[in-house]
C-alpha positions, 0 to 999 in steps of 0.5 A: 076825212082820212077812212084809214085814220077812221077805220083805226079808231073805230078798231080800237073802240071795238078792241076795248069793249070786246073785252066786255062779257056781254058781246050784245052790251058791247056791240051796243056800246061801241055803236054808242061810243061812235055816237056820243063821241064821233060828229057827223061827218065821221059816222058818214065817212065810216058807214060810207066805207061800209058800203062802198068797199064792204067794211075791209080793215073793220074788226068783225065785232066793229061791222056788226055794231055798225050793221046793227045801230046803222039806224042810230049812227046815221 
């Protein structure tokens, strides 16, 4: 699993719904987007990242959806 490719798709997630108004809404539905539509071993591969090497190259507002939805994303 490629964290580069990974990291590129989670910024574009967060890049659509930073346009919502609401920043709880689309913190919320970016953590739900990578649910719904991301398997297992990609949400690991990602969160892996997170600890490992702090999140470098995430958007801010992509860190905080996982920091915040871990639970759910794990």
């Amino acid at each position: 699993m490629n964290v580069e490719n990974l990291i590129t798709m989670a910024n574009q997630i967060g890049s659509f719904f930073e346009a919502m108004p609401d920043r709880e809404e689309a913190v919320s539905d970016i953590a739900g987007h990578i649910k719904r539509f991301w398997e297992p071993r990609m949400r690991r591969a990602l969160l892996g990242h997170v600890d490992g090497e702090s999140g470098v190259g995430l958007d801010a507002i992509v860190q905080e959806a996982l920091a915040r939805h871990r639970s759910v994303l794990e």
